[in-house]
N, C-alpha and C positions, 0 to 999 in steps of 0.2 A: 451470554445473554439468552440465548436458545434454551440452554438448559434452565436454568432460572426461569424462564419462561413458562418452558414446559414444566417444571417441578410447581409451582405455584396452583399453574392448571390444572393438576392432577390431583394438588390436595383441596381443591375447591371444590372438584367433583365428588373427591371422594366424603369432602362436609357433607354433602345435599344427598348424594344419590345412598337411597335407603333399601335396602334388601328384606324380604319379608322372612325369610327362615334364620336372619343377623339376631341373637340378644340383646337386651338393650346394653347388658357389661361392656358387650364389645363395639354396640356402636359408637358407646361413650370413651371407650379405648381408643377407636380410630380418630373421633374428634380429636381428642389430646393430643393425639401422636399426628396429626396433619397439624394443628396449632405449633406446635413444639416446631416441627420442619421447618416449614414457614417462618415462623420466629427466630430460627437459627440462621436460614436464610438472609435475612434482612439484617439482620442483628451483622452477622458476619461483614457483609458485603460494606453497611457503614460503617464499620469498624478498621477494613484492610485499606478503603477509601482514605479516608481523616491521617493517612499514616504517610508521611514525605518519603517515599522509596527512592527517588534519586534527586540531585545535589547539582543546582548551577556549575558548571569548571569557573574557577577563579578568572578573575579578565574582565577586558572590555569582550560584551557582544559582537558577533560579525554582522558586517552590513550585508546584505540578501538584497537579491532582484530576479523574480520571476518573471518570464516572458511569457506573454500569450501573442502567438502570430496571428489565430482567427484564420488561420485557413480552409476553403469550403473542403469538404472531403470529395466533393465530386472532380473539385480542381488539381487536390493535392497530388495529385502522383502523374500528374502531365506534363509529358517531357518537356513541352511550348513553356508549361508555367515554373518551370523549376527556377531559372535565375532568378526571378519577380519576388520569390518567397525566400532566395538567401540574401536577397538584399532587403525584404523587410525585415527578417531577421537583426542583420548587420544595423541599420538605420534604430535597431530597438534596443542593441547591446550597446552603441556608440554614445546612447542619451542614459547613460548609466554611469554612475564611480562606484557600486559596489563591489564587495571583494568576493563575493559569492556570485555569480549569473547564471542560470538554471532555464537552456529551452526544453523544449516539451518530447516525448515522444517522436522520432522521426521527423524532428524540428527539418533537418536535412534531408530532402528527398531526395534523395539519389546516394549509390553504394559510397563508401568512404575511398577507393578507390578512385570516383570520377568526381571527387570535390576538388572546384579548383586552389591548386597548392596555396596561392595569392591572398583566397578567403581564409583559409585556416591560419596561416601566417596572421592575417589583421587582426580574427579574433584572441590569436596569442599575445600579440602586440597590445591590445586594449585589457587583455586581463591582466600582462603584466604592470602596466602603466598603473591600475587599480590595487595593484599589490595583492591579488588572487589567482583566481581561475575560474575556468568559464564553464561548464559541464552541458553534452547538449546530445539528443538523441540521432541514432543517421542508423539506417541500415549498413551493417557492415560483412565484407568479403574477406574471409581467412585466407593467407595464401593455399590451406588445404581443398580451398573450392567448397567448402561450408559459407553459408548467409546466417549471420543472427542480430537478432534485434536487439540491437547497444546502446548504451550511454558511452561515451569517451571525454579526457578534458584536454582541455590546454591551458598555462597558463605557467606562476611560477612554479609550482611542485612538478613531478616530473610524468611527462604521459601516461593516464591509467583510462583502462576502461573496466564497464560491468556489462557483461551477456545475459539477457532474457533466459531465465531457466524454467518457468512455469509458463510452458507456450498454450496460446488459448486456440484452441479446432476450429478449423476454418477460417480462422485471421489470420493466426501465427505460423500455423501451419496444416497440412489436410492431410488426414487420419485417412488409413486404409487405403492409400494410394494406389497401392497394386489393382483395388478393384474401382476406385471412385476416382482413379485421375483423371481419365478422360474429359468429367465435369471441370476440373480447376483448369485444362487445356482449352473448352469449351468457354469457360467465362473469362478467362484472362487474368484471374486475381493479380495485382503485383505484389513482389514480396509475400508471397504465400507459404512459404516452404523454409521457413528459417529451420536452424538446427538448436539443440538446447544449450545454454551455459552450462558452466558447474553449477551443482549443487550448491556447493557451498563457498564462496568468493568474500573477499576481503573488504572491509567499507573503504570509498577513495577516502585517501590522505589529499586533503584539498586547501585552500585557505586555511589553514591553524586546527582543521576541525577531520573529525573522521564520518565520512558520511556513509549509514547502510541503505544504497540505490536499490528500488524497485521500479520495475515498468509495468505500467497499465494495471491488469487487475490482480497481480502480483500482491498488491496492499491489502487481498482479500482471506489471504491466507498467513494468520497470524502467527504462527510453528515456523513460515519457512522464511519469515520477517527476521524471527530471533537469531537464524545462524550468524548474522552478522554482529551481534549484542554477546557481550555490553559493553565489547569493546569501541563499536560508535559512539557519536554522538550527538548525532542527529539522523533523520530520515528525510531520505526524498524520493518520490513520487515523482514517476515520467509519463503522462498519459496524453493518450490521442481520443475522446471521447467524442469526437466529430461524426462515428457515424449515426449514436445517435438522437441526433439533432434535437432537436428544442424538447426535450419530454422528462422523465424525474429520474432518467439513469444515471445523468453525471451527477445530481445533486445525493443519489442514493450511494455512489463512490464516491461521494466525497464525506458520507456519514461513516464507510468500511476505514479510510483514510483517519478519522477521527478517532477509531476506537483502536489503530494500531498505534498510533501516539499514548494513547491514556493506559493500554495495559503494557506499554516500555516504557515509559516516564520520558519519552524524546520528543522533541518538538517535530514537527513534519512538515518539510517545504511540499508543496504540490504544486506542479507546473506542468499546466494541461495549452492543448492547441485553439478550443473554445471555451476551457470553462470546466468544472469550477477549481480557477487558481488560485491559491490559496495558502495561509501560513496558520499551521495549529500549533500551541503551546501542549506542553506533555502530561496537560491533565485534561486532552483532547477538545477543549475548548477551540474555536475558530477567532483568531486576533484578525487579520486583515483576509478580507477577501473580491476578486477584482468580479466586476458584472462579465456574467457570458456574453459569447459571441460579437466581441469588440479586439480591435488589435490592441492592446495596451503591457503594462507592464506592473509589479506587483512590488514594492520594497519595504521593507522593515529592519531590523536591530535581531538579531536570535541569539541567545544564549546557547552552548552547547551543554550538554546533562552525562552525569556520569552515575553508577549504580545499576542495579539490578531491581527488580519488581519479580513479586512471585510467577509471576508467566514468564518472565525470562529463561529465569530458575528450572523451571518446571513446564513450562507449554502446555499442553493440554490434558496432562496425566492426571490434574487434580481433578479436573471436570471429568474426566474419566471413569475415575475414582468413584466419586459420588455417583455417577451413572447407575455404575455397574452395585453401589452397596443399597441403593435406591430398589434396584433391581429381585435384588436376595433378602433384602428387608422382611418384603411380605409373606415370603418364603419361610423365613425363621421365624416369623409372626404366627403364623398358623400352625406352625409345627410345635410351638412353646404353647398358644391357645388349643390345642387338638388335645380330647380328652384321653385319660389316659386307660387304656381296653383292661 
């Protein structure tokens, strides 16, 4: 959309803006030749649009339930408040029959380690009884003495989790330690220093479906979305967007969320801690979405999708492509118009 953007912008400019030593041949040349872009542009874009790239899987839909706890961010990560918030979690999963249940980013505050065994046990208990699995954010501790920011499930398929691999500076983790720790010593961050996932990690095999897990702003970067495609079959989205609070960040992540649906053909659960939690169908349209900064819970019906879409395919080498002949255009243009000595 950047490009497109900016290629628009550029042949508008270059309609208008008149040069006094330009002939009129070639001003009349450049109109055409911005016209023509333009036109191809458009033309193209509703043309790849109007074309069904990927295919409902056969079946009934899976039932979905996204959780929002509404946790304040100034509260979340205190030690006093930790039990308060795995039991409104529990209280939010217990008022559920879906066979998919999705908490948020660091739903669990505290290491995977210090959850007590008893809560993990119930929420495997209630996902089985559903005939699913539960999928839920926790910071977690490697036995190698690594931290990373996880999704893990429980449920009837067997234990998996997904590692944060695109860590964000200064949340996820703080850049240049050697010379800048002292400040993350000095403020106390918690959970500041997680280590990276893989690259490239598998979608959970979960309730019937294969899902490719993102956390946080993970969903912003559309290339690193597709390693998990097209063998998914759906997307889901784990975000903590509490820090911040009432302003047009989560609503503008949750527009990044919509358009990695639309250029996979995948539906996208989004399940945030205030907001905006959310279910998009795969032509990035928004079907249910729950008001922010309320504790509540999100459910629907989802289809999972199978197929490929030319970004799958290809990621970002076609916009590349065009960048770059965009670039050499005017180049060849000149040298074909440059008279001949």
């Amino acid at each position: 959309m950047s490009w497109v953007a900016g290629a628009a912008a550029s042949v508008i400019v270059g309609l208008f803006k008149r040069r006094p030593e330009a002939k009129s041949g070639s001003r009349v040349y450049g109109l055409i030749s911005g016209v023509f872009v333009f036109g191809v542009i458009i033309i193209t874009g509703a043309a790849l649009k109007s074309h069904q790239w990927t295919q409902p899987i056969a079946g009934e839909p899976t039932s979905v339930s996204l959780l929002q706890g509404n946790i304040p961010q100034e509260l979340k990560w205190r030690p006093e408040r930790a039990l308060a918030t795995l039991q409104s979690y529990m209280e939010l999963v217990r008022s559920t029959d879906s066979k998919l249940i999705l908490l948020p980013e660091t739903a669990l505050p505290m290491l995977n380690v210090d959850v007590p065994p008893d809560y993990l046990e119930s929420l495997a208990a209630k996902a089985v009884q559903n005939g699913g699995d539960i999928l839920f954010g926790i910071p977690e501790l490697d036995p190698s003495g690594d931290y990373f920011n996880s999704v893990m499930s429980v449920g009837t398929a067997a234990s998996q989790r997904y590692r944060k691999h695109h860590l964000v500076p200064f949340g996820d983790y703080f850049p240049l330690r050697s010379v800048l720790g002292w400040i993350m010593k000095l403020l106390h961050i918690p959970m500041s220093d997680f280590s990276h996932g893989a690259q490239v990690q598998k979608p959970m095999q979960v309730a019937g479906q294969k899902i490719a897990v993102n956390i946080c702003y993970e969903d912003a970067f559309g290339e690193e979305i597709i390693r998990q495609l097209p063998e998914a079959t759906m997307l889901a989205n784990f975000t903590n967007d509490a820090w911040w609070g009432d302003t047009v960040a989560s609503r503008q992540h949750l527009q990044m969320a919509q358009m990695r649906a639309l250029e996979t053909g995948r539906p996208m659960l989004r399940t945030t801690n205030t907001g905006v939690t959310a279910i998009i169908d795969p032509s990035g349209r928004i079907v249910a979405s729950a008001p922010e900064f309320t504790t509540t819970k999100l459910s629907g019906m989802v289809h999972g999708y199978q197929g490929s879409t030319p970004y799958i395919s290809y990621g970002n080498a076609g916009v590349l492509g065009l960048a770059a002949a965009m670039l050499l255009a005017p180049l060849i243009a000149a040298r074909i118009a440059r008279p001949r000595q």
